[in-house]
Each structure stands twice: as C-alpha cells, then as structure tokens.
Backbone as ProteinMPNN parsed JSONL, in Angstrom:
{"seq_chain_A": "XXXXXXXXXXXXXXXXXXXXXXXXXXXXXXXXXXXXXXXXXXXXXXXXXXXXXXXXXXXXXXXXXXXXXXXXXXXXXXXXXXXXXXXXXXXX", "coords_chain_A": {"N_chain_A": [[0.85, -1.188, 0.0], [0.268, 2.184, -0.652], [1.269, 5.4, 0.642], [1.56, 7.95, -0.012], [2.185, 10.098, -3.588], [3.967, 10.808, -5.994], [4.27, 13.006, -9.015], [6.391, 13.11, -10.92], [9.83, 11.261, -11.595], [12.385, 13.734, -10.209], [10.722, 15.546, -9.166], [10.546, 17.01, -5.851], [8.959, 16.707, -4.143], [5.904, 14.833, -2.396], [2.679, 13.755, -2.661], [0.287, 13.229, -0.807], [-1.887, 10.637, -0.337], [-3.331, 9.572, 1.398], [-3.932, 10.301, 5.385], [-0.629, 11.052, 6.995], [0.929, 9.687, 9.655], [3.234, 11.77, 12.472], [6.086, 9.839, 12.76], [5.795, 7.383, 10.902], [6.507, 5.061, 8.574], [6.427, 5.896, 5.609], [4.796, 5.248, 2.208], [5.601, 5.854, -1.136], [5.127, 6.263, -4.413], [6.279, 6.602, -7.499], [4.856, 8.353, -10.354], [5.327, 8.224, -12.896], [6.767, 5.777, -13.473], [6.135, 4.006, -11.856], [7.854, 3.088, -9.981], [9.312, 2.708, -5.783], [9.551, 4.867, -3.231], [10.492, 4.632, 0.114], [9.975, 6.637, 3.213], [10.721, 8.222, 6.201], [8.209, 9.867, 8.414], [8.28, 12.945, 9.607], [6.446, 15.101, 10.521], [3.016, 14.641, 11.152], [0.845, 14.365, 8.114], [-1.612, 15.811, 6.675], [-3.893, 14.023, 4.51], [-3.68, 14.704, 0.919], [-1.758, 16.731, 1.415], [1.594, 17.807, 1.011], [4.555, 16.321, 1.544], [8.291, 16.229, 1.729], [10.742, 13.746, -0.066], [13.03, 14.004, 0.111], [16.831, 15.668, 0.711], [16.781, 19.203, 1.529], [18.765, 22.105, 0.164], [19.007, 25.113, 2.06], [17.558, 27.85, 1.004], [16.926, 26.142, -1.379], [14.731, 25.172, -4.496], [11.993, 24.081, -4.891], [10.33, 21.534, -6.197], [7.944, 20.246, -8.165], [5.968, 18.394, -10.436], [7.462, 18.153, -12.019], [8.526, 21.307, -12.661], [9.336, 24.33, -11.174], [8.073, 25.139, -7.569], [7.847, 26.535, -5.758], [10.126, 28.269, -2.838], [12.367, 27.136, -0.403], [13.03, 28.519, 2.202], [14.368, 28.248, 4.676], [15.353, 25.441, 4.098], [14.736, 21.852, 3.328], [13.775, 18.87, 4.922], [14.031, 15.02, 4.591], [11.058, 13.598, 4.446], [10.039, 15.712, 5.727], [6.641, 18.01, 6.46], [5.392, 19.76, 3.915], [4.812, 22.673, 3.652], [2.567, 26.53, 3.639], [3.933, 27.105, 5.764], [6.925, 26.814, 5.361], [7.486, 26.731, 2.756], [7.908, 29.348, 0.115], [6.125, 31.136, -2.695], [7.117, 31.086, -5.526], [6.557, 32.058, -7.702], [6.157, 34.96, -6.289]], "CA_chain_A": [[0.0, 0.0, 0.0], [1.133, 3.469, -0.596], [0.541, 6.678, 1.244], [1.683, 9.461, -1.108], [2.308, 9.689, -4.756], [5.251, 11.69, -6.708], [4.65, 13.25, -10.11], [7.761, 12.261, -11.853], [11.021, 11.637, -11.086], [13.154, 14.771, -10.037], [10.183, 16.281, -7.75], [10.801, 16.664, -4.296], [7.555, 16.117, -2.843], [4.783, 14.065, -2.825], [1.423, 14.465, -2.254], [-0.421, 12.167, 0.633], [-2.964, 9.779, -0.594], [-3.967, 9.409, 3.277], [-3.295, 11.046, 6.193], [0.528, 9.967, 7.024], [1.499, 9.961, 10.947], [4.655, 11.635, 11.995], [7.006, 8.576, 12.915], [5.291, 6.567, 10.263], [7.113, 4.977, 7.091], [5.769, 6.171, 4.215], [5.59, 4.642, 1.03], [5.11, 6.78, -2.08], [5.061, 5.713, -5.746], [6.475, 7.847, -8.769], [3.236, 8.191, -11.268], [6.087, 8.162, -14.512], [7.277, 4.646, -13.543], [5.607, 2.998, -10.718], [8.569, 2.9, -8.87], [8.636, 3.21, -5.382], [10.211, 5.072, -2.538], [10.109, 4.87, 1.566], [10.753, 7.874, 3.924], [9.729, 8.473, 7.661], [7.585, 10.89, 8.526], [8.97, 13.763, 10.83], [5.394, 15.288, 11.846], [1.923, 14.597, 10.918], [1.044, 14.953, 6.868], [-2.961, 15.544, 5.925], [-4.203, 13.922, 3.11], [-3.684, 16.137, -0.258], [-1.03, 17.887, 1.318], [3.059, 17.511, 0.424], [5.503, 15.418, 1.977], [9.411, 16.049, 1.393], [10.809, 13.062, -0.448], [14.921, 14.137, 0.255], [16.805, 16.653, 1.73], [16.763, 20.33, 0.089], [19.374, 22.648, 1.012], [18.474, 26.628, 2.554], [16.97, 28.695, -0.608], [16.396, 25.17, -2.919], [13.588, 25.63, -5.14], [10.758, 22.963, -4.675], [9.989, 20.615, -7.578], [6.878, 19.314, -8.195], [4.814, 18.152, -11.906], [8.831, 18.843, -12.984], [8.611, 22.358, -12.498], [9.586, 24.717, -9.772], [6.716, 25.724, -7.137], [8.146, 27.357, -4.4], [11.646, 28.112, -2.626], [12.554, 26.372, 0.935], [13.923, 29.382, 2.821], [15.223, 27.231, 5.729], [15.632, 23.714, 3.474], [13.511, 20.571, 3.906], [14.688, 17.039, 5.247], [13.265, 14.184, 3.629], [10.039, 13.316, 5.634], [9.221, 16.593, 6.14], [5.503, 18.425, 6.106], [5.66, 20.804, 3.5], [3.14, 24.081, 3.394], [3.112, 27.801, 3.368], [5.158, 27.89, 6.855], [8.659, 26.173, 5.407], [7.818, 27.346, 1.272], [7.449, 30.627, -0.187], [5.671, 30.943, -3.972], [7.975, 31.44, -6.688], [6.136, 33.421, -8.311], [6.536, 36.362, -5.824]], "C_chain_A": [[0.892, 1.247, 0.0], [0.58, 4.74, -0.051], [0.685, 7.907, 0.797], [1.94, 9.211, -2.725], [3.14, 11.234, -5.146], [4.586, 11.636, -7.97], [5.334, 12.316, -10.804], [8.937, 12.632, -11.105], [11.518, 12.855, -11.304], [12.082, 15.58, -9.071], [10.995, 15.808, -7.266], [9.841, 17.112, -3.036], [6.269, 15.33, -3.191], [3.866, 13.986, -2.17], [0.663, 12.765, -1.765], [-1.991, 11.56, -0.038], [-4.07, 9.14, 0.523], [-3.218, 10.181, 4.241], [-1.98, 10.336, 6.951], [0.575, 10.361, 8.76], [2.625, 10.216, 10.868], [5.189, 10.164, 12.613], [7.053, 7.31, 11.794], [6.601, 6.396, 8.867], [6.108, 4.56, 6.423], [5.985, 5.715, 3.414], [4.939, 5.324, -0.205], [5.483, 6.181, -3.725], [5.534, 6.958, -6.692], [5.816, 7.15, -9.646], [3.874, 7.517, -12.817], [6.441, 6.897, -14.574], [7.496, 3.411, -12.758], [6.644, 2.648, -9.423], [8.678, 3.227, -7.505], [10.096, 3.343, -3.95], [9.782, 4.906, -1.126], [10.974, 6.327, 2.542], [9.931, 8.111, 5.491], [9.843, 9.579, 7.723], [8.219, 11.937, 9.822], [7.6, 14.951, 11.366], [4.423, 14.725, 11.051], [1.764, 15.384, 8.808], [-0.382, 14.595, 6.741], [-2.868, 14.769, 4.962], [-4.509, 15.354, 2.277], [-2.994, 16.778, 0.437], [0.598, 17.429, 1.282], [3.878, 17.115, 1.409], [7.045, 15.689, 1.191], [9.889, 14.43, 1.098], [12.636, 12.979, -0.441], [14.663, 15.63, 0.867], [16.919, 17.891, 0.695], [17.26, 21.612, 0.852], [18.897, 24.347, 1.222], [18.379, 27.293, 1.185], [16.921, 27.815, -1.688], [14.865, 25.975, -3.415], [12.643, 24.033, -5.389], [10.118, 22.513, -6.285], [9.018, 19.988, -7.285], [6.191, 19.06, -9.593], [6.192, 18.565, -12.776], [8.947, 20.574, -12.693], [9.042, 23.285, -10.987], [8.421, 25.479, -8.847], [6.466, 26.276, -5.999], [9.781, 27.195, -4.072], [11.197, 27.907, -1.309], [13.63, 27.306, 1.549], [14.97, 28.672, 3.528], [15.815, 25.762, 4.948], [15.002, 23.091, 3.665], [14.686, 19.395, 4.294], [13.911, 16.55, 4.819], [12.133, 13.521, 4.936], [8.964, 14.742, 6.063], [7.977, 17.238, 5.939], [5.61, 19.299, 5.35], [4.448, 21.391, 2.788], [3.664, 25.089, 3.534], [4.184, 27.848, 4.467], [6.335, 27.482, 6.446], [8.57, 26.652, 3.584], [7.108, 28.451, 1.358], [6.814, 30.46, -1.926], [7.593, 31.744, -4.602], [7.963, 32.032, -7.211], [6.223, 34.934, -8.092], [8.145, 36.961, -5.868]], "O_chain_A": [[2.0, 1.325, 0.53], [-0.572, 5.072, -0.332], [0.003, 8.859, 1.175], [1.881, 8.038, -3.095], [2.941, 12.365, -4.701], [4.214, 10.52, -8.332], [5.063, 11.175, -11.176], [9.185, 13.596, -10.38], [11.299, 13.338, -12.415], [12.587, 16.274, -8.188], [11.813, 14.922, -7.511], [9.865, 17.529, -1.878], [5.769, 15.33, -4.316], [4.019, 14.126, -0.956], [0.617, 11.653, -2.291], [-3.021, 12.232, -0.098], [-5.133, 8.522, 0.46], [-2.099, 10.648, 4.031], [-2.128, 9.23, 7.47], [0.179, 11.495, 9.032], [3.378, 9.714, 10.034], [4.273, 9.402, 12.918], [7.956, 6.477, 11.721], [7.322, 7.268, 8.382], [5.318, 3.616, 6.423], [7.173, 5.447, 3.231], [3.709, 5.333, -0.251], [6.512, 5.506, -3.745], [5.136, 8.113, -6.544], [5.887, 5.943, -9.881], [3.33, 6.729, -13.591], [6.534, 6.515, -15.741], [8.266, 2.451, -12.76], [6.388, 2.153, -8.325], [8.117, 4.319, -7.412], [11.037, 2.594, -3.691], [8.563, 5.032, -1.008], [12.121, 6.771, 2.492], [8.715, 8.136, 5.687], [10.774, 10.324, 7.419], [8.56, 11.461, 10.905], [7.717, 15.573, 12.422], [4.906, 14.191, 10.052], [2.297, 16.393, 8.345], [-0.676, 13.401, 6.684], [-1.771, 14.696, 4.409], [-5.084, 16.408, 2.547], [-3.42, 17.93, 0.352], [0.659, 16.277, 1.711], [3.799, 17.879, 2.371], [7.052, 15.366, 0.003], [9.48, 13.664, 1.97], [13.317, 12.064, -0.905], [13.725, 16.343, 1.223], [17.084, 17.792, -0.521], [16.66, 22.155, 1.78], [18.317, 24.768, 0.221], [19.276, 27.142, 0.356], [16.875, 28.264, -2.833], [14.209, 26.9, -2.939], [12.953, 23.115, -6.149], [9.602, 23.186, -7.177], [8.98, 19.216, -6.327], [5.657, 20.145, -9.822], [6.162, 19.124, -13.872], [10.134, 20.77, -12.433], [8.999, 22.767, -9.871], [7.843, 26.424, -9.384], [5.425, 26.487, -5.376], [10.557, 26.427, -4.641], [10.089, 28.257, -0.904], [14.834, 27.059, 1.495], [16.131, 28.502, 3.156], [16.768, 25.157, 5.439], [14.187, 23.563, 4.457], [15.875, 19.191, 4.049], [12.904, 17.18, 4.495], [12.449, 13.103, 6.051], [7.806, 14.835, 6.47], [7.88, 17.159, 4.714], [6.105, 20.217, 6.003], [3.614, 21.033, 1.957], [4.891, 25.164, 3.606], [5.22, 28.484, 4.272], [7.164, 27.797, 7.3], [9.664, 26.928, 3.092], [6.169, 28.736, 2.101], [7.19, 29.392, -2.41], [8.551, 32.43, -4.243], [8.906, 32.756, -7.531], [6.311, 35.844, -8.917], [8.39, 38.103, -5.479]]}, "name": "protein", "num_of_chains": 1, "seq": "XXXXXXXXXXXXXXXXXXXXXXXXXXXXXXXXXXXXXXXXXXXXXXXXXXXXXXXXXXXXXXXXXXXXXXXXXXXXXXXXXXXXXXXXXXXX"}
C-alpha cells in the first residue's frame, strides 16, 4: 500500500494519498514509472497535502509536476511536512 504519490522523477515532494502519521514509514510511488520510494515521517502529513521526499538545502527551489513551485527558505529534510510555513511561492 502506498501513502503518497510523486509526479515524476526529479520532484521533491509528494502528495499524501492518506493522512501519514509523523514517525510513520511512508511509502510513495512515482506516477512516470511505478517505482517506489520509503521515507519516515517527521510530523503529521494531511491527506492532499506535500511530503518532502529528500533533503533540500536553505533557498532550494521545490519541484513538483517537474517544475519549480516554491523556494525552501530554511531547506527541507526528507520526511518533512511541506506548506506555506517552510515554502514561499515562486512566483513572488
């Protein structure tokens, strides 16, 4: 069973197919080639909302659908919850 799902390879996040617990190992699927990754959870992840999938160093730029869709002021670790408080839009 899987609890998030990746775009395509090179994101770096993936979006929660259920609500993940933090401590929990996650298991997430990339959509382009079924393949599939594990990562523990470091807090609590709604369903429909983004999950770090690696680590992403202070001012990366957040990959998701291939494209870039926010920057990670502080960085992410892999596991992590990711929403407006840890990304900023890109666009601004």
């Amino acid at each position: 069973m899987h609890h998030f799902l990746i775009h395509k390879r090179g994101d770096q996040v993936g979006v929660a197919t259920t609500d993940i617990a933090a401590g929990q190992q996650a298991v997430g699927v990339f959509m382009d080639d079924d393949s599939k990754i594990t990562v523990t959870s470091l807090q609590d992840v709604p369903l429909g909302h983004k999950i770090s999938i690696g680590v992403l160093e202070k001012g990366g730029r957040v990959i998701e659908y291939g494209i870039p869709i926010g920057i990670a002021p502080e960085g992410l670790a892999a596991g992590e919850y990711v929403h407006t408080h840890n990304i900023k839009s890109a666009r601004w």
